[in-house]
N, C-alpha and C positions, 0 to 999 in steps of 0.2 A: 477629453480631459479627465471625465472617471477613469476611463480605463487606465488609462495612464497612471494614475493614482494608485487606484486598486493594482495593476501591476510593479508597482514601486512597493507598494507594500505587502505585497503577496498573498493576496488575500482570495482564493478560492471561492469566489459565490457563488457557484453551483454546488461545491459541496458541504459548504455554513447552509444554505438551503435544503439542501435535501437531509444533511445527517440533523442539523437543527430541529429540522420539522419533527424528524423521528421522534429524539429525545424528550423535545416539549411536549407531542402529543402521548408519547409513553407515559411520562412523569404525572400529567394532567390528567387522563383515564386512570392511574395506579392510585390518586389520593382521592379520586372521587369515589371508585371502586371499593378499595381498600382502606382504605383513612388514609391520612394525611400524615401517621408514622411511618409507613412504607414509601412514603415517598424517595428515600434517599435509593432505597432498595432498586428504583426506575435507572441509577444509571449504571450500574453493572450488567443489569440484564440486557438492557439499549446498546451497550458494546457490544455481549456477545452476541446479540443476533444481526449487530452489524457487519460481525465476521460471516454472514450470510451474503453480502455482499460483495464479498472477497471468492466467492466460490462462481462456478456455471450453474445457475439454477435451471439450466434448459434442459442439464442431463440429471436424470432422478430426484426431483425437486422435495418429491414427500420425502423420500429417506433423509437427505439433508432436513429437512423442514424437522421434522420426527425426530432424528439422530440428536440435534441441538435440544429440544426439548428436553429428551431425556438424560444427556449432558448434564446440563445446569440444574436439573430436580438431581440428580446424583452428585453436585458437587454441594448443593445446600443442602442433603441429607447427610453429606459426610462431614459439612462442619459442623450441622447441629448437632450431631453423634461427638464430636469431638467438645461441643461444648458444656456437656455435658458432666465430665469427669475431666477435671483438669489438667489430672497426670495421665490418664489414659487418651485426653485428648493431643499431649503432646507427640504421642507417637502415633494418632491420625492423620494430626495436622502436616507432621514433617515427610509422614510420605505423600500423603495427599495434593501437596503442594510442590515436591519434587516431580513427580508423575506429570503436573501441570506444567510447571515449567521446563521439561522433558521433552514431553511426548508433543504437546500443544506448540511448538514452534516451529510454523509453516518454513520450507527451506529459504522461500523467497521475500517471506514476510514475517520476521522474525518478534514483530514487537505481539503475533497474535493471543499469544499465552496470555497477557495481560489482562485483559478482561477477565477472563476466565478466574486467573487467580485473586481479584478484586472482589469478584462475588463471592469469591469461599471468605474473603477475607472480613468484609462486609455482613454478612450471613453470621459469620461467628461474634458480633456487636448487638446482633438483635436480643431480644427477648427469647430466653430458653423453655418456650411452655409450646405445647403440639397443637395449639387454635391458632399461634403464631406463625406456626410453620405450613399449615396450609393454607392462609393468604400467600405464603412467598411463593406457593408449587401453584396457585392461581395466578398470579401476575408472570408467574415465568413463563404461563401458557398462552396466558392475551398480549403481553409484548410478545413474544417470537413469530406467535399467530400477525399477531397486528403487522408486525415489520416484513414479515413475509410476503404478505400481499401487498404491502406497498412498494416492496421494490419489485413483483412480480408487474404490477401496474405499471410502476415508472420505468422498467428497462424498456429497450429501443424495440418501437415494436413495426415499425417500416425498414425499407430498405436503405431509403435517402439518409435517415435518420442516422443507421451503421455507416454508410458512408461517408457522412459529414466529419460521425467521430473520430476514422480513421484517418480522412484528407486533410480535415480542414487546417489545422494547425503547422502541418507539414507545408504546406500548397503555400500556406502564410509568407514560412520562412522563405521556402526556394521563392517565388516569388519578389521579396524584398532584397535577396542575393542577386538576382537576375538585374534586378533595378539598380543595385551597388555598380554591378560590372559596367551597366550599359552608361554611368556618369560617375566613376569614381574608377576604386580599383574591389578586388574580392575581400570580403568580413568574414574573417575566420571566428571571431563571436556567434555568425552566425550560421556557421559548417559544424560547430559544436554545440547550439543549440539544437537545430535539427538531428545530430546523434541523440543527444536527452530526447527527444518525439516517440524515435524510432525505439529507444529503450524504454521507453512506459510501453508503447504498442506490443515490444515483445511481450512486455510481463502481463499483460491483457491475453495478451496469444498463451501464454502459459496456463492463466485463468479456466480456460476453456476446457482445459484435458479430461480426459475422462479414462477408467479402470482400461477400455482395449484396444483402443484411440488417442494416442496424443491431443489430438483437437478437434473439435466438430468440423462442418462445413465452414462456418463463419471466422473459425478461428485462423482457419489456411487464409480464407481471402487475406483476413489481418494480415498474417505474416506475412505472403508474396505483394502485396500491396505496401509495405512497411519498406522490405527490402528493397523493393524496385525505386520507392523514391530515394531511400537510401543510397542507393547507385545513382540516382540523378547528382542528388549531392556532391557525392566524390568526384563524378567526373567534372562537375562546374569546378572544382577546387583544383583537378589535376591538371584541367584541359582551360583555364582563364584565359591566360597569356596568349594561346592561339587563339581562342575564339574571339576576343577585344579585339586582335588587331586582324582578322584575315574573315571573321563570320560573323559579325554585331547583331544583325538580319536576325540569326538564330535564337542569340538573347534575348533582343527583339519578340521575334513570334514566341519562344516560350514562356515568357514574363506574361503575354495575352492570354495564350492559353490553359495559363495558374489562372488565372482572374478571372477567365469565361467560365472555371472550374467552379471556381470559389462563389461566384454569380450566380449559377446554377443550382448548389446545393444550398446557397441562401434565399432565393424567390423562387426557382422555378419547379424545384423539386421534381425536378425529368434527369431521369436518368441516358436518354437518348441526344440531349441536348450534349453532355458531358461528354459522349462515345464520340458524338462527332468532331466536337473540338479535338481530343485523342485521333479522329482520324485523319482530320486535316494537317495536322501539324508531321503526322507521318507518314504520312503520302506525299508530303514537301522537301522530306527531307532524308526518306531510307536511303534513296542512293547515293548520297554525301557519305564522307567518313565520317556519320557521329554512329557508330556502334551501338555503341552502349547506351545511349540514349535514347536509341529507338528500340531497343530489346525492352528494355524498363517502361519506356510507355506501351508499349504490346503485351506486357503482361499484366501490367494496370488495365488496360483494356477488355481482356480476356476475361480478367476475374469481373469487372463491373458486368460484364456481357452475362458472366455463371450468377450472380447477384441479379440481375435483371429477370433471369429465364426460368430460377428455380424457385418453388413455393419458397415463402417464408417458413414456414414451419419446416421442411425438407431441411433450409440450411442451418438447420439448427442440431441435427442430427452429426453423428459422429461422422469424422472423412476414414474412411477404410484404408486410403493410401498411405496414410500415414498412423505405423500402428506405437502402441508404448511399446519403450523396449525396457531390459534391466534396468536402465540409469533411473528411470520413476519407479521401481520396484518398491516395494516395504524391504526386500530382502537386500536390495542395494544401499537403500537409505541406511537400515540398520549397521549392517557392518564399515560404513560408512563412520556412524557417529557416535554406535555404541563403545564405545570405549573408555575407559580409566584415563583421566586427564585428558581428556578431552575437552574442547571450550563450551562445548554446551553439557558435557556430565558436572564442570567444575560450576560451573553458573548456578545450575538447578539445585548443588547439594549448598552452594553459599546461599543462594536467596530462600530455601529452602529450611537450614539451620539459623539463618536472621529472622525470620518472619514467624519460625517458630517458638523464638525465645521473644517474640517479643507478642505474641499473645497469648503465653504463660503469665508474663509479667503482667501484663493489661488483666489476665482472671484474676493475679494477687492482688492486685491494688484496686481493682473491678471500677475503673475508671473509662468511660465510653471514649474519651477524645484519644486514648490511645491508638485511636481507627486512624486518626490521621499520620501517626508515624507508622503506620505499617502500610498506607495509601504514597507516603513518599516514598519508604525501601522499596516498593514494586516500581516506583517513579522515576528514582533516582539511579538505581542500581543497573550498571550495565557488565556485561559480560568481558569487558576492556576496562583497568584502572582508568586509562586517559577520560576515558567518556565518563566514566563516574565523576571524576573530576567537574569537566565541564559543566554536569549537570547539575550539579550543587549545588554551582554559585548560581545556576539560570534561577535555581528552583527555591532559592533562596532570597535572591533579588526581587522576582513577580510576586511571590507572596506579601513581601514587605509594600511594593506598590499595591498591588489586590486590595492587602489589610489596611493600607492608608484612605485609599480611593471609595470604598467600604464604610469607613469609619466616620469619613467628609459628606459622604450621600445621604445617608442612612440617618445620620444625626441632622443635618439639615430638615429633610424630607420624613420623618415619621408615620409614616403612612404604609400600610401593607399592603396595598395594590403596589404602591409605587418598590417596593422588593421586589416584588412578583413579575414587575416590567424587567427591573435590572436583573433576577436571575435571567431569565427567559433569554435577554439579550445576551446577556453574558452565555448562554446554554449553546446560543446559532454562532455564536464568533469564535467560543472554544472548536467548534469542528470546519473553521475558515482556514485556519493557520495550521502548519507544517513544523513551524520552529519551532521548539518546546518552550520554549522562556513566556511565546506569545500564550500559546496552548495552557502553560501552568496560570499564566498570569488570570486567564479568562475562568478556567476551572476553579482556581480559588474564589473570583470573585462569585459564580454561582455558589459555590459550595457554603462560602459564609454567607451569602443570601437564604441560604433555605435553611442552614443553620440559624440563623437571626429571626426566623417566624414563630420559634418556641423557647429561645436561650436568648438570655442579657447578651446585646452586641459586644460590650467592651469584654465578657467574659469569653466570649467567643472567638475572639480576636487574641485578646493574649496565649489561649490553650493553642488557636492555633498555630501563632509563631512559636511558641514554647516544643511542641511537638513536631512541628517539622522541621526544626533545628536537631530535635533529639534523633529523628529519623536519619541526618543527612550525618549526623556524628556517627551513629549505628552504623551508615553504610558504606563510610569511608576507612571506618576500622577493620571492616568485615570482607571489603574488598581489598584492604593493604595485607591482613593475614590471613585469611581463609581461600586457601584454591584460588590464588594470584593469577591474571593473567594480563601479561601485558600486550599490548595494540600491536606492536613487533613482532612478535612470535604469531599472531592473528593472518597478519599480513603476510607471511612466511609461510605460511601453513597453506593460505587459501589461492596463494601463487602458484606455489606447485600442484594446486589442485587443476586450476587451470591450463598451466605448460602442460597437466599429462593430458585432457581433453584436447587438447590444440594437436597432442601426438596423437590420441584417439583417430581422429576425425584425418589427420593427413594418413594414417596407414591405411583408413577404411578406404578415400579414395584409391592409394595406390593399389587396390584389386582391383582384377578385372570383370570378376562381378561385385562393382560396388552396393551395398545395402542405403537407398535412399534414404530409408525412414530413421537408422540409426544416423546416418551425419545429420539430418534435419536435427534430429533431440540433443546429440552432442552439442549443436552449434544454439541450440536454446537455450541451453544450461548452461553453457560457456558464457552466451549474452548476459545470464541471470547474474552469474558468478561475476564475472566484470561489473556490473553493477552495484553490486554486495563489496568491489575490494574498492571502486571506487568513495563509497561511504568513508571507507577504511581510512582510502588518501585523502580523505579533506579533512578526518582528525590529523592525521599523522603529517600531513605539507611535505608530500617527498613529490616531488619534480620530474622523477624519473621511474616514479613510479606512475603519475601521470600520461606519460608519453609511451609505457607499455601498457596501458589500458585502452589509451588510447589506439595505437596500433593493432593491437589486439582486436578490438571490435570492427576496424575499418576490416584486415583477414577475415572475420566471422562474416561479415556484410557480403565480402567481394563472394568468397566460398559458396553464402546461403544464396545469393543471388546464381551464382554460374549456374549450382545446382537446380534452380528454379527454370534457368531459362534453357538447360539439357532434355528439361522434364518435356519442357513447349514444342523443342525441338523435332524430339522422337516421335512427339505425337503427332 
């Protein structure tokens, strides 16, 4: 019955958990450390070393560790240089913050920059004196430090443990599909949730890449593990009809042997128990016509067996066979994106030229709460009018409940511990939720929590609806004329980016010496890409745009998997 709950509301408790802990325990060590004025300073830095998370720290962990450090000490040393001279700061600031929002947006995770430019944004609100500014170059060092070892601690440090992450979800669905057919008819709800499984696993498998390897050891299993259940999928979807009425038996035993699976990596944590359900079920049934189902569980098998037999630390190591090719280049990316009107040169020079005049304005009037409209432009502001839109009203609505809900507590309850409970909670629920409405809603109420430990609540509260009105009017002007783009031309752009990868990938087959490792990357980037345009179509509600996304991935699956099971073949 929680579960249930928690999945109706979508609420992420492993990652309100984990990034919660971070932030609270960041914020908590920064004011004991540091005083209790830096504290706000704890959640920009907490983001960015959260984008530590987003990375493989299995491959060169110090340079990433190191590399982030020296980031963030160079982007607080370039606002406080900026803050300095107000007119000289305006031409730090507008490059400094173009560069960020530029250069800083990962291809597959676009919202990354953010962080990054909160702290420059943040940093230029503080105190302009140099005893100030080396507390900020110390707190940059024990959170990155601090977050680093905790996620080095907390990543998966068994085998079972990688296994779980990658079956268990999947195994769920097919599973509950298998149980549909065997008493009902097939849930295509749930043929298209298990593609959503298979597209987070890719973009984990992406996660993994490194400078002269596409992916380590672990990251292959991912993918050929991802695809083969991926094949199981389609063929339950393609192949129902016969199997209900001429093979039940099949559905039968495969529904057991999801659940001996799923049993397995919940108590027994034996990986041998797992091999053999996988070997039972296909040794009952390879010389039947289910092809394709017995290829997929033989190469799930294979890799659990390479998972089984190699150190852990080996698989953690780059896989040789699959090397980068141009398409992850810097040189690829570059010519790629560098360009005049392009959707992310136009993004970077409008949030860029917004965020710059509006901490000019904030030196004139030298008023602090101006942080908070230059915290929504970053918030609100998206690279699509449509989504600026939408994000407006979101961000405009949760404040208004935040600032009521705020106002009803707070007055009631007088008491500073009892803030100190509701930012906190408010701190773990802001990183549970995915939807921004919920996210702003939670972020405000922290933020006017720790606001409220040294500022009159009600003066608090009016600055900040005051200013995140003036923010979301800033960013609807700035996005209606300043380097326009609309959701249409996005979508247009990023289509044909993938029709020509889809042509990529079918001419490389048609050689006769085909290149593995290039359709492998083609056909990852193309997954990424379909991922990135379906965001696109759930702004945009186009139907047929749907149904070529959809198709589209099912070709990338059938393709990544053939090419998977040629590899098994030869060998």
């Amino acid at each position: 019955m929680v579960n249930d709950f928690l999945n109706k509301i979508n609420l992420n408790v492993n990652s309100m958990i984990k990034y919660g802990s971070i932030a609270s325990l960041s914020m908590l060590f920064i004011v004991l450390l540091f005083g209790e004025n830096n504290a706000m300073l704890a959640f920009p830095i907490t983001l960015t070393a959260i984008a530590l998370s987003f990375e493989n720290l299995n491959v060169k962990p110090l340079k990433k560790y190191l590399s982030l450090i020296l980031l963030d000490i160079l982007i607080i040393s370039l606002s406080f240089l900026a803050s300095l001279n107000i007119y000289l700061g305006v031409i730090i600031n507008f490059i400094s913050i173009f560069l960020i929002a530029y250069f800083f947006t990962a291809r597959f995770n676009p919202k990354i920059y953010k962080p990054f430019i909160m702290l420059y944004v943040f940093t230029s609100f503080y105190p302009k004196d140099f005893s100030n500014l080396k507390f900020r170059y110390f707190s940059v060092i024990f959170c990155v430090t601090f977050i680093f070892i905790y996620l080095k601690v907390s990543e998966s440090k068994t085998k079972i443990s990688f296994l779980k992450e990658v079956l268990l979800s999947s195994l769920k669905v097919l599973s509950s599909q298998t149980n549909y057919l065997l008493i009902s008819a097939f849930d295509d709800s749930l043929y298209k949730n298990h593609i959503n499984i298979t597209s987070s696993n890719i973009y984990k498998v992406y996660k993994t890449k490194s400078k002269k390897h596409t992916v380590t050891v672990l990251g292959n299993i991912r993918y050929e593990i991802s695809l083969s259940l991926e094949r199981i999928n389609m063929f339950l979807k393609d192949n129902h009809f016969l199997i209900r009425s001429s093979k039940p038996e099949l559905l039968y035993d495969l529904k057991n042997t999801f659940i001996e699976i799923i049993r397995a990596l919940n108590n027994k944590n034996d990986l041998n128990s797992i091999i053999k359900s996988l070997e039972l079920f296909i040794s009952k049934y390879e010389s039947n016509n289910y092809k394709d189902i017995i290829e997929a569980l033989i190469i799930i098998k294979s890799n659990i067996l390479t998972l089984q037999n190699l150190d852990y630390s080996l698989l953690k190591l780059e896989y040789s066979e699959w090397k980068t090719g141009d398409i992850f280049s810097l040189k690829y990316y570059t010519k790629e994106n560098l360009k005049l009107h392009n959707i992310r040169f136009n993004f970077a020079l409008r949030i860029s030229l917004t965020l710059t005049l509006t901490l000019f304005l904030s030196n004139i009037v030298s008023f602090y709460k101006f942080l908070w409209t230059s915290i929504t432009i970053m918030s609100v502001m998206q690279p699509y009018y449509e989504d600026t839109i939408v994000k407006g009203k979101e961000r405009v609505l949760s404040n208004i409940f935040g600032i009521l809900i705020i106002l009803v507590l707070l007055t009631l309850f007088q008491n500073k511990i009892f803030t100190i409970v509701i930012l906190i909670v408010s701190l773990f629920l802001s990183y549970g939720f995915k939807e921004y409405n919920k996210l702003s809603f939670f972020t405000a109420i922290a933020s006017l929590s720790i606001a409220s430990l040294n500022t009159n609540l009600k003066l608090i509260t009016i600055n900040r609806l005051t200013f995140v009105i003036l923010g979301i009017v800033i960013v609807y002007i700035s996005n209606k004329f300043l380097f326009p783009y609309a959701l249409f031309k996005g979508i247009k752009t990023l289509t044909f980016k993938i029709l020509n990868y889809d042509l990529t990938i079918l001419n490389e087959l048609s050689k006769s010496d085909v290149d593995s490792s290039k359709v492998r990357n083609y056909i990852l980037y193309n997954l990424l890409s379909l991922e990135k345009l379906k965001l696109r179509s759930n702004s945009y509600k186009m139907d047929n745009l749907n149904t070529f996304i959809l198709l589209n991935k099912e070709l990338m699956h059938k393709i990544g998997f053939k090419s998977i099971y040629l590899k098994y073949k030869s060998n």
